[in-house]
N, C-alpha and C positions, 0 to 999 in steps of 0.2 A: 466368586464374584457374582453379583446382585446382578439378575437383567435388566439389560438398559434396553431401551425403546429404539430403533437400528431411524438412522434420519430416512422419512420418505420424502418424494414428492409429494407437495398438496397441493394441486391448482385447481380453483376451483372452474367450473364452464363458462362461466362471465370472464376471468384470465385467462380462459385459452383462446375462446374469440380476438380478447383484446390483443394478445400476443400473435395470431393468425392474422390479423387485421394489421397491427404495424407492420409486420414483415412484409408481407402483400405490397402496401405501401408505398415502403421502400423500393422496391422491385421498379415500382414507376416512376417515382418521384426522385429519386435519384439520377435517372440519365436525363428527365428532364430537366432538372435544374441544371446539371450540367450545359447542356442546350441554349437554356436561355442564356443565362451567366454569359455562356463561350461567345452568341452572336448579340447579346444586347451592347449596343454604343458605351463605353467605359471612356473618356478621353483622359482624364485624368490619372490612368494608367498607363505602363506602357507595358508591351505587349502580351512581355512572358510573363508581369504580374497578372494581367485581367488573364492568360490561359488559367495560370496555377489560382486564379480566385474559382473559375470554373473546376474546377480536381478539387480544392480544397469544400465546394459544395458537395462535391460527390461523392468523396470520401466521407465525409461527416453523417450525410444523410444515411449512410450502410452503418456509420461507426451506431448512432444513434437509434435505426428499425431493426441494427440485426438483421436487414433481407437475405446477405450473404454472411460470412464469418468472420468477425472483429477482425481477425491476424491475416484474412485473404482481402481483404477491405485495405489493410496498414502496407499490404505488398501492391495494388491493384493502384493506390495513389502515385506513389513514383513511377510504377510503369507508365501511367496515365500522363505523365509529364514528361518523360522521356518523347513517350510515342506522337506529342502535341510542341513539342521544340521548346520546353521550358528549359531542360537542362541536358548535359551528355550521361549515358548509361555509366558512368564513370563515378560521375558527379553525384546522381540519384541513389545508387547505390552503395555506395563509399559507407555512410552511417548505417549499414549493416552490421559492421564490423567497427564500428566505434567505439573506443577502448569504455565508454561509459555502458556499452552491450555485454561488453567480454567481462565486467566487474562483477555484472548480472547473471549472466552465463556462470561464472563461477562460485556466486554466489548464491545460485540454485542447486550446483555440484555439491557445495555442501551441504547446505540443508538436506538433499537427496539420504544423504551417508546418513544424517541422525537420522531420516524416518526408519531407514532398512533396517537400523540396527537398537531402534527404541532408547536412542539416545534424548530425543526429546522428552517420551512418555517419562523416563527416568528425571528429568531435569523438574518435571510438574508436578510429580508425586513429591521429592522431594522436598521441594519448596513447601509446598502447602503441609508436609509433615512437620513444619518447623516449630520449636517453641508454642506461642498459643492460639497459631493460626487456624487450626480445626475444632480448638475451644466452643468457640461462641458462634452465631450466627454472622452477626458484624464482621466477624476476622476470617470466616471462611469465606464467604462475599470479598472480601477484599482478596485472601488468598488466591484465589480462583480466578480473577479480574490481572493479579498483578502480576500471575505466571502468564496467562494470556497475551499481558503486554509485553512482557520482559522477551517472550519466546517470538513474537510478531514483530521485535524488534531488529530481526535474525532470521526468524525465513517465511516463508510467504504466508499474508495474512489467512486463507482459504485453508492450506496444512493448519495452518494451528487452531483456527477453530473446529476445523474437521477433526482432529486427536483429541482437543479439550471435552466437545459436546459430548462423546460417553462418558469420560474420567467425571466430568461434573453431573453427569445423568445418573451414573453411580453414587456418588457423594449427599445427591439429591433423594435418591432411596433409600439410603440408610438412612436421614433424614428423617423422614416420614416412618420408618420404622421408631426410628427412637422415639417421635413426639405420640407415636400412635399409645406405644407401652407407658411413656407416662401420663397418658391423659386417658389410657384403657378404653382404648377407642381411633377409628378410624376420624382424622381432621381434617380439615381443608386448608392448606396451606399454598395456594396456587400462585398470591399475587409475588412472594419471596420466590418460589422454583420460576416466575415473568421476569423477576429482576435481574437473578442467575444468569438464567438462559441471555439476556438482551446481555448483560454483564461481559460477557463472552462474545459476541459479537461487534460489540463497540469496543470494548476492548484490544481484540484484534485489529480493526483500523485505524485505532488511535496509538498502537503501539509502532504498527507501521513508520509513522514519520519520524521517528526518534534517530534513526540511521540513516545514511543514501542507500542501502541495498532493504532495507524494510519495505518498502514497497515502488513499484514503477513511478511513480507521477513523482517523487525525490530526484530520483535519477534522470528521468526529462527535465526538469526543471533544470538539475544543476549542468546536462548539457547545455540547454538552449540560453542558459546565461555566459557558458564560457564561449557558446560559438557567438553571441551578440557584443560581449564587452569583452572575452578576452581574458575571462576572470576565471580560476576553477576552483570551486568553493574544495577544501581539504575536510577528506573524512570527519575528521575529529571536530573539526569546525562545525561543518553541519551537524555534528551532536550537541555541540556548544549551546548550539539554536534554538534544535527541536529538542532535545530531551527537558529542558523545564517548562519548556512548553505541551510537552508530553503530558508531563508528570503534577503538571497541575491539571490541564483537561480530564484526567484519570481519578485525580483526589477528586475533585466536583464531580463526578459522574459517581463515584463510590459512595460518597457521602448524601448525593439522590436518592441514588436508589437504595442506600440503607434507610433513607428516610419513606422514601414512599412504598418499599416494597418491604417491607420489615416479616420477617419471620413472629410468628405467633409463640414460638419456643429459641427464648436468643438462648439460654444455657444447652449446647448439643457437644459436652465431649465426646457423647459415644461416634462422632465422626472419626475421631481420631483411630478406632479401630477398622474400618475400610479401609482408610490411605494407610493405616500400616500392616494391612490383607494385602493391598493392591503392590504395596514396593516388596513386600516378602513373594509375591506369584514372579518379580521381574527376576532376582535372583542375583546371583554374585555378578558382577561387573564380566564382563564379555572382550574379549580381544579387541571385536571390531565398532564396540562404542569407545575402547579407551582410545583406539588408530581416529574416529572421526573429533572425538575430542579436542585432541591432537592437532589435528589439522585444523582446527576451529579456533582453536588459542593461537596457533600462528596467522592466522590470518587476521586476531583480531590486534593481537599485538602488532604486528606493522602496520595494519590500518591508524593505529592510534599513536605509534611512536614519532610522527608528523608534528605532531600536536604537541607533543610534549618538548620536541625541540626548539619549535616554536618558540613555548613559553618560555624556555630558556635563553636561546639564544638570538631567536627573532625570525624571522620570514627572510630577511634580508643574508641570513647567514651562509656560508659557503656550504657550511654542514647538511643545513636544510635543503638547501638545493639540490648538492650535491646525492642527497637519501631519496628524496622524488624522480631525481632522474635515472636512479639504481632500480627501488620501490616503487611506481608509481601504484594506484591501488589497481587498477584491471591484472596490472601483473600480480598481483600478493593475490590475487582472488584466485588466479589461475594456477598458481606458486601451491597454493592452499589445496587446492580442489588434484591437482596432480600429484600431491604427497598420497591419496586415497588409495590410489594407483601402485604405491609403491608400499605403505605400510602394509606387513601381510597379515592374514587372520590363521591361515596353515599356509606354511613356506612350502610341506613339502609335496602337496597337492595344489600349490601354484596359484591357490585361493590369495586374493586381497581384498582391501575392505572395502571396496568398490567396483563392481565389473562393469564393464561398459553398455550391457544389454541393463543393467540396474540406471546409468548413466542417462539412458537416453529416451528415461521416463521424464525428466525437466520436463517444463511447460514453456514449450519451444513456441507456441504459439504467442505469450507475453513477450517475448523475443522479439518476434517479426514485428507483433505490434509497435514495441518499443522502438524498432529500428527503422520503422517506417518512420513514424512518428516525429522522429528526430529528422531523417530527410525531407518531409514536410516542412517542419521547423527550420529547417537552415535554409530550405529556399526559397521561405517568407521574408527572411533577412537580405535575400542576396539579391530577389526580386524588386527589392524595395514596399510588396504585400502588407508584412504587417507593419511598415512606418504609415502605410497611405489608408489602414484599418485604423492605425494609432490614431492621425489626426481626424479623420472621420466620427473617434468614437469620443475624443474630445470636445470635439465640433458640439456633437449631440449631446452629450451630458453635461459636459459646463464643468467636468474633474480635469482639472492641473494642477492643484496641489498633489505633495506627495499621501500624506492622507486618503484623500478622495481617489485617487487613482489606485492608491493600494485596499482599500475597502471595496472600490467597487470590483476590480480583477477577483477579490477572493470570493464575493455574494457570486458573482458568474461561476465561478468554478463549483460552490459549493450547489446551486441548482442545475446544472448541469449533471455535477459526478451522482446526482441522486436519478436521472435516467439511461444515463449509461455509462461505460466502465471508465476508473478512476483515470485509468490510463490515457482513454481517448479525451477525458476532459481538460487533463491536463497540457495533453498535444495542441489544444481550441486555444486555449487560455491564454496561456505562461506567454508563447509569442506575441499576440495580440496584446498584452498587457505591457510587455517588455517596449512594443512600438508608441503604444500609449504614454509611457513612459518616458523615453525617448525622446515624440513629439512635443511632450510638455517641459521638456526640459531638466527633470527632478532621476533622482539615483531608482533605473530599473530595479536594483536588488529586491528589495522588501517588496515591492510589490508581485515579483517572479514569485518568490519562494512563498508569499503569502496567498498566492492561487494556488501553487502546488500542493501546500498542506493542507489548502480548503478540497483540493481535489480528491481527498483521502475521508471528508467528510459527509461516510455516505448512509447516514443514520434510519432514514425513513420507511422507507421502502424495501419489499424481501428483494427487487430487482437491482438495485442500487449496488449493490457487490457481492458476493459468494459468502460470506460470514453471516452477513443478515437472511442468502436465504436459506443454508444449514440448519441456522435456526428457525426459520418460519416454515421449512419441511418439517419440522419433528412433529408438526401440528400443535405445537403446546405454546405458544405463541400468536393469539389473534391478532391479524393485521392490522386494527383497530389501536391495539397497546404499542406496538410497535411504531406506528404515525406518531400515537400523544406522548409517549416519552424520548420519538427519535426528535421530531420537532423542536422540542424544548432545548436537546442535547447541541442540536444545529443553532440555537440564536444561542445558545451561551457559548460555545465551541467559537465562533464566529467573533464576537466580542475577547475571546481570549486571545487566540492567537493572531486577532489583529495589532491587538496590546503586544502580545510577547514578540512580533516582528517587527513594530516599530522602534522598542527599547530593546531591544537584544541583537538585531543588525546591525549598529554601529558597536557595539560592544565587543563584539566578537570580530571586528574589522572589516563590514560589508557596509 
């Protein structure tokens, strides 16, 4: 295997000031705001809204300086309501454990299982071995782009760029060998290894929306819909939704950057020998990728077997019902994730294909976030918060159609998730839009799920999510290219899936 270049940190002394400087900040302007908010005159509230309007400054201002820690900020806000009489410790903490948490939770249990067991690396090499995708320049570009989405579709965006950046760092230097030997000379081929590298980045966030467990800001959204109307979007559904909307965002970002980053050598079969170096080093199939496999196909089949009955027989049907209240998805995820447990890899050394010290490496912290998030969220609802934000934000902008209301929740979410994490954006958002919604009269849905998936659009900036800055560590990425072709990926991105949530929401029964 060719050396790959290991991701460092790059930050230069101007970014560590600025990042020292917000945090700082934070520090102050957090309990302050708090302060004001709490004793400035609100009459138009009543009581436990104008407290939890005060928490919901305080929490945001940490969510957004980082002073403290995204998941000690998402636990800090419910206490901070409790301990100020907005709600009982009961009530605040209850969406800890919110079966849209435990989908999540299970849903990181397996992903877990493919990393240990190079079940994913296997999934990437073989894709991209396929037919004539390691052919040409154009087809390895897309290859490389379409495992990233297909795998970010399934477990968390941050994993899969973090596995892809060598497999594609490698693929990248053979690359450069083959063009060197036929043009008998060292080349510069930097602006196609920009598009790659970004390729992999955007990719991973865009793959994310295709599922509710592909990324957080899915999964708040499709709670804070079912806790506001009552409604809870089904797995299969919400692929319904996002996957052609997925899948076009992907072809237009493929067909960009094949155009603006173009390889100076498009004929490169000798790729085709790496990736069949790299899946011959992984070796015959393993126990404990075929056990996580395993458990991956069941989970993905009862997730999707909802849908299918559906089509058959209706929503309305006894059947259907009947399989959701057996199935519902936190249970298949937890169903899924506890087969790990029990398939063995040696029976008779009491080995399985998951141990629970490998278990409880998850990122427990997008957890708490999550489940803060959501307790915020439902007592912006119960408060009457975000109806009395809704018409306030109506008030000022002059949006009551459904249009305008669902364009403008998504422009917020998408400048927001570009200074802090997708997660907290979409915790801002999604209710406030939902109350916007609401007060104007027009169907919350599209505009919910259409900030949510803007909250996953986090192109610009290496700060904006962990994919973008994996890649702008490697150093082979200046920040500069990254601004000018995340930019453009944000007003076309924007434009699409404001489209594919307008026509695709009633389609699929929202």
């Amino acid at each position: 295997m060719p050396e790959t270049q290991p991701v460092r940190e790059t930050i230069s002394e101007a970014e560590e000031r600025f990042e020292r400087i917000r945090r700082t900040t934070g520090l102050f302007l957090a309990p302050a705001l708090f302060l004001l908010i709490y004793f400035w005159p609100m009459p138009g509230l009543k009581p436990q809204a104008h407290t939890l309007a005060a928490v919901m400054a305080f929490t945001i201002t940490c969510w957004i300086t980082e002073c403290i820690p995204i998941p000690v900020a998402s636990l800090l806000g419910p206490t901070l309501a409790v301990a100020f009489g907005v709600a009982g410790a009961k009530e605040a903490y209850t969406a800890m454990a919110d079966p849209t948490v435990l989908l999540f939770l299970g849903g990181f249990v397996l992903a877990k299982a493919m990393e240990v067991h190079g079940l994913d690396r296997r999934f990437a090499l073989r894709i991209l071995s396929l037919g004539s995708v390691s052919r040409t320049s154009t087809m390895i570009l897309l290859g490389v782009g379409g495992v990233t989405c297909f795998l970010s579709m399934w477990l968390s965006n941050t994993a899969t760029a973090a596995m892809m950046f060598p497999i594609t760092m490698g693929v990248l230097l053979a690359l450069n060998r083959i063009i060197a030997s036929m043009h008998g000379r060292e080349v510069n081929n930097s602006k196609y290894q920009t598009g790659m590298l970004l390729m992999i980045a955007y990719a991973a966030s865009i793959g994310g929306m295709g599922t509710p467990i592909g990324t957080p800001p899915n999964m708040i959204t499709i709670g804070l819909i079912e806790k506001a109307t009552g409604l809870r979007i089904a797995f299969f559904q919400w692929m319904m939704l996002a996957v052609p909307i997925m899948l076009l965002m992907f072809l237009v970002m493929w067909v960009y950057f094949n155009w603006r980053c173009p390889s100076i050598q498009k004929d490169l079969k000798g790729a085709a020998d790496f990736i069949a170096t790299e899946r011959k080093a992984l070796g015959t199939w393993k126990r404990g990728e075929a056990n996580a496999l395993i458990a991956f196909l069941v989970a993905v089949a009862l997730w999707v077997t909802p849908g299918v009955i559906a089509l058959v027989s209706g929503t309305t049907s006894p059947l259907f019902k009947a399989y959701n209240n057996i199935f519902p998805e936190a249970s298949v995820a937890l169903i899924a994730a506890s087969l790990l447990f029990f398939l063995p890899v040696n029976f008779q050394q009491r080995e399985f294909t998951l141990s629970w010290k490998q278990a409880v490496n998850i990122d427990w912290g997008t957890l708490l976030l999550f489940g803060g998030g959501l307790s915020l969220g439902e007592m912006m609802f119960k408060t009457g918060l975000a109806e009395a934000m809704g018409k306030g934000l109506v008030s000022m902008t002059g949006a009551h159609t459904l249009l305008a209301i669902t364009a403008l929740g998504q422009l917020v979410a998408i400048l927001l998730t570009e200074t802090t994490s997708n997660t907290a954006a979409a915790t801002m958002v999604v209710p406030v839009v939902i109350g916007i919604a609401s007060a104007a009269g027009v169907n919350p849905i599209p505009p919910a799920v259409a900030a949510g998936l803007g909250a996953s659009m986090a192109f610009v900036l290496p700060v904006s999510t962990p994919p973008n800055a994996i890649i702008y560590g490697s150093g082979m990425v200046p920040i500069t290219q990254m601004v000018k072709y995340g930019f453009l990926l944000d007003v076309i991105g924007y434009f699409l899936v404001l489209a594919g949530v307008l026509i695709l929401t009633p389609l699929v029964g929202l």
